[in-house]
N, C-alpha and C positions, 0 to 999 in steps of 0.2 A: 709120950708117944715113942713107940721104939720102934724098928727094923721090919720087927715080924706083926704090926699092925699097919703094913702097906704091903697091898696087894694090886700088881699094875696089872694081872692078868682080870683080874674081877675087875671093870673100873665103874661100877653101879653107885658105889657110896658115893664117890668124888661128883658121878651126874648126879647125882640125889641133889647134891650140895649147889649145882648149879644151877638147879632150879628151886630151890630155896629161896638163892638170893634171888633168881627174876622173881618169884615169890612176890618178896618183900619188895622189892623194886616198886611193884605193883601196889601196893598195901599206902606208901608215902609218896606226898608230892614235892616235886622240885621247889628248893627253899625260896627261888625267887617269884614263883605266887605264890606265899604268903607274906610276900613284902612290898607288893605292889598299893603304890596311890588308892584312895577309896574309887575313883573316878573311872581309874583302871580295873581295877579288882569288876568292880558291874561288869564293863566291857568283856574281861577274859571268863565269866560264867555264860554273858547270853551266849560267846562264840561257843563254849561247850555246853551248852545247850540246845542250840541251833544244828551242830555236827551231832551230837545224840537223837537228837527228833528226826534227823534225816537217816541217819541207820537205824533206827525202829520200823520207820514210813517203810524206808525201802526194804524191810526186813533182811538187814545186811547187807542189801546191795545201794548203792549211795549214788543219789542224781548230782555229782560234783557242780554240773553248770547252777544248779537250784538253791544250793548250800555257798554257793561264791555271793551268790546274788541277795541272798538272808545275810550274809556280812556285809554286804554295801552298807545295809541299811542299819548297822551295831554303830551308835553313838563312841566315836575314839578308838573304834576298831585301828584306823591307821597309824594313831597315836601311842595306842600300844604296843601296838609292831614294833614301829621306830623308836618306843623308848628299852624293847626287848631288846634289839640290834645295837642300841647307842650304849648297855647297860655292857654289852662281852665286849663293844671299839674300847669302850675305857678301862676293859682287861689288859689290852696293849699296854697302859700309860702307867700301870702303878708296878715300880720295881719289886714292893714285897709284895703281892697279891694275894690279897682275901678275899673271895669273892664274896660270903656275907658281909664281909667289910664295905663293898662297894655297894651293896644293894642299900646298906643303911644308910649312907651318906647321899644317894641318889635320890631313897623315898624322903630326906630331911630336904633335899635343897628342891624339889619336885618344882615346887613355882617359881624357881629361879630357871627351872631346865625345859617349861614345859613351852616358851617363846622357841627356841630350838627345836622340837619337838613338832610343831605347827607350821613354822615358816622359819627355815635354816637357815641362820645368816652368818657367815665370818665374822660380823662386827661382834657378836656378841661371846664368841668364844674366847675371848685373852682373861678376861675378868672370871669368867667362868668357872675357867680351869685353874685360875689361882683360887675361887673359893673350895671348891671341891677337893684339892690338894692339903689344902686348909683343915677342911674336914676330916680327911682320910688320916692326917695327920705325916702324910707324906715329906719329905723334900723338895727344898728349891729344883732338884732334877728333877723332881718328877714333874713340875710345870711345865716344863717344854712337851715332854712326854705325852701327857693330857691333852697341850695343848695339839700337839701333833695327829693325838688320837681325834679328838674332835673336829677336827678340820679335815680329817678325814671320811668323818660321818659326814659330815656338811657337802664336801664335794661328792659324796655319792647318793646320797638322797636327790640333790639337786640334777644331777645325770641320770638316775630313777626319771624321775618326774619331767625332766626338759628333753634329753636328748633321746630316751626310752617311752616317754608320754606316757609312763603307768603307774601306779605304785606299790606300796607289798605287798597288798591285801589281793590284787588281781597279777603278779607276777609271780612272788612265792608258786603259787599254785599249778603254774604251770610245768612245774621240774620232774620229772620223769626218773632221774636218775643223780645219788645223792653227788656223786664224785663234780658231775656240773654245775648243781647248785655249790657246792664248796668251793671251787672257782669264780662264779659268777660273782658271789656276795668277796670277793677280792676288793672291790671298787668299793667300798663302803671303810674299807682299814688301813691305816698305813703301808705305804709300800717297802715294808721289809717283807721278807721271806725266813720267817724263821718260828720257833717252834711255839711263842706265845701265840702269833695269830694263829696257827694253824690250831690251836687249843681254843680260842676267840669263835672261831666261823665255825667250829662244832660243836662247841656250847650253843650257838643260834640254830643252829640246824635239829638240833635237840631237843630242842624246844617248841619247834613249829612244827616241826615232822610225824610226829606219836600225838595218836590219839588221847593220851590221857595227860599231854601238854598242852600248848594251844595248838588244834590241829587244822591248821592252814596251809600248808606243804601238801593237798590233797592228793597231787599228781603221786606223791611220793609213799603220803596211808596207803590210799587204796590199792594201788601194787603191789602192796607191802617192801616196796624200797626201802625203806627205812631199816629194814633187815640186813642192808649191809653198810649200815654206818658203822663209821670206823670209831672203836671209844679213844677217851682222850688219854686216859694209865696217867693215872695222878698219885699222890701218894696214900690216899686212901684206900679209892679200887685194887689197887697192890699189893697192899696190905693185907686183905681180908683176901684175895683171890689168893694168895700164897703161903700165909698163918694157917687159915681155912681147911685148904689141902685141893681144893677145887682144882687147882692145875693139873693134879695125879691126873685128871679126866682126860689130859692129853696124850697120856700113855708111854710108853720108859725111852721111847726113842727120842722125843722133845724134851724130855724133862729130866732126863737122866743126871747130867752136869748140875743143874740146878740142886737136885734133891741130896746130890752125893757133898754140896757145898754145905748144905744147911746139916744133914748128920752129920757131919765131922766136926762141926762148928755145935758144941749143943750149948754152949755158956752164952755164944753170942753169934750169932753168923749176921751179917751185913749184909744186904743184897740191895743193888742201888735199881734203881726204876728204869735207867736206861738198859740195862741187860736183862730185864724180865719184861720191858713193852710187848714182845713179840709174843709172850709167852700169855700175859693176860688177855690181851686180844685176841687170840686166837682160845681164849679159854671161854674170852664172852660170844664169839661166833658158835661155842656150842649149844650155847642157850639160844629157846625158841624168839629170846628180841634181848639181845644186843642193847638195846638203850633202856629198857626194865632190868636187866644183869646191872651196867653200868650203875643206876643210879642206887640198887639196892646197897651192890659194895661200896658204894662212897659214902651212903647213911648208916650201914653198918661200921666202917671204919670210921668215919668223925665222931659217932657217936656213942662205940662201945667199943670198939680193936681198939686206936691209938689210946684208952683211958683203960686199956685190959678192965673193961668191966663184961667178964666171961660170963658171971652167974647172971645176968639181965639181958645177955646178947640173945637176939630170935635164933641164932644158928649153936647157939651153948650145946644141946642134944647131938648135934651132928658134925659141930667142927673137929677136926682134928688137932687142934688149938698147938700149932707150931708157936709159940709166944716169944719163944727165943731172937724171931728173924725181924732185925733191926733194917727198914725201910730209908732207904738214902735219896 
């Protein structure tokens, strides 16, 4: 790629490319249903079952109270929830974080986690979290970690259900707007403030929220709230939103610094992920959903950017293939 094949007065190619990836966003699903318990996996089809047959019924328009009330009645609906929610608290606890790492170890120790799961107890956490740590192949730090994460789930399921009398199957639903569900679900994670959780409660929120997740966040579908979740800028999404060329979309007054870094740099330019979050965010708000953008670029970058397999990537025809820009 050279100079005179970027053109920021035309920026059609660059949206082309952004909806591509919602595209493809759309085309795969989120890796952790296909790694749910057999027991679960039933439960998370009737619930998208159930939300499909009621947007048919209502041909698009959706009787929320009717479809809350069809989930009562989903065998481990609440179970799912809670092992969805307990599956991003133990993103908190593991210092190298994989998160297919953690979905395998989850679906292996499942009858160890699933007493947790049903009726939350502190007793049962210390042992736990040394096995699972175990698993993960983690650190003696990461024990406390774990430990800390799950006793954090413990103490907020239990304030759910005692001092809120609901649970998530009938609270979820009622969120209106994503910024206070991200808040709210606070009570359920360790009380730090920093940038894992905030990474944790929108990995949850992601997943309940869009319809082609589990879609139990209803308040928040049918609004189409969902439309201003904020993405998480990992080092995938980044990668492919910046390699790609997709940010040109934002046109030469946001991106100028950036683009002027990476041509001067053509052997190697480094661009670390804290000084382009602003930049892919606001590159997934152009796209029609934000959480289909999201998810595209992180399946395109895990699974074809970071292994530069160009000639097999879905966006090969249309990226601008910066391959140079080494993600930090």
């Amino acid at each position: 790629m050279g100079l005179s094949e970027i053109n920021l007065k035309d920026l059609s190619r660059y949206e082309d490319l952004i909806s591509r990836i919602t595209e493809y966003g759309a085309s795969v699903r989120e890796s952790v249903f296909n790694a749910l318990p057999d027991e679960l996996m039933t439960a998370f089809e009737r619930v998208r079952e159930i939300y499909m047959q009621g947007v048919l019924r209502g041909k698009g328009r959706v009787d929320s109270a009717s479809i809350i009330n069809e989930y009562l009645n989903v065998p481990r609906i609440e179970e799912l929830l809670r092992y969805l929610l307990l599956t991003t608290v133990l993103f908190t606890g593991f210092r190298r974080l994989m998160n297919e790492k953690v979905y395998g170890v989850l679906l292996r120790n499942y009858q160890d986690i699933k007493p947790l799961l049903t009726d939350p107890s502190y007793k049962v956490i210390g042992d736990l979290s040394a096995r699972l740590v175990h698993d993960y192949g983690g650190s003696e730090d990461d024990v406390q970690e774990v430990y800390n994460a799950l006793h954090g789930f413990v103490y907020g399921i239990r304030k759910l259900t005692g001092a809120y009398k609901t649970t998530l199957v009938k609270w979820l639903p009622r969120f209106t707007d994503v910024g206070e569900l991200e808040e709210s679900l606070q009570i359920f994670y360790p009380p730090r403030a920093n940038e894992r959780r905030r990474r944790a409660i929108r990995t949850f929120i992601r997943w309940v929220s869009h319809e082609s997740n589990l879609p139990v966040a209803l308040g928040l579908i049918l609004r189409g709230r969902y439309r201003s979740y904020m993405p998480i800028v990992d080092i995938y999404s980044s990668m492919v939103t910046i390699r790609s060329g997709a940010f040109l979309a934002l046109g030469s007054e946001r991106v100028g610094k950036l683009l002027h870094k990476i041509l001067t740099n053509r052997e190697r330019a480094v661009v670390r992920i804290d000084e382009v979050k602003g930049i892919v965010r606001s590159t997934a708000r152009l796209s029609s959903d934000p959480i289909l953008f999201e998810r595209g670029a992180f399946r395109i970058g895990h699974d074809y950017c970071v292994k530069l397999k160009c000639d097999e990537c879905p966006l090969n025809r249309y990226c601008m293939k910066i391959t140079w820009v080494v993600m930090k």
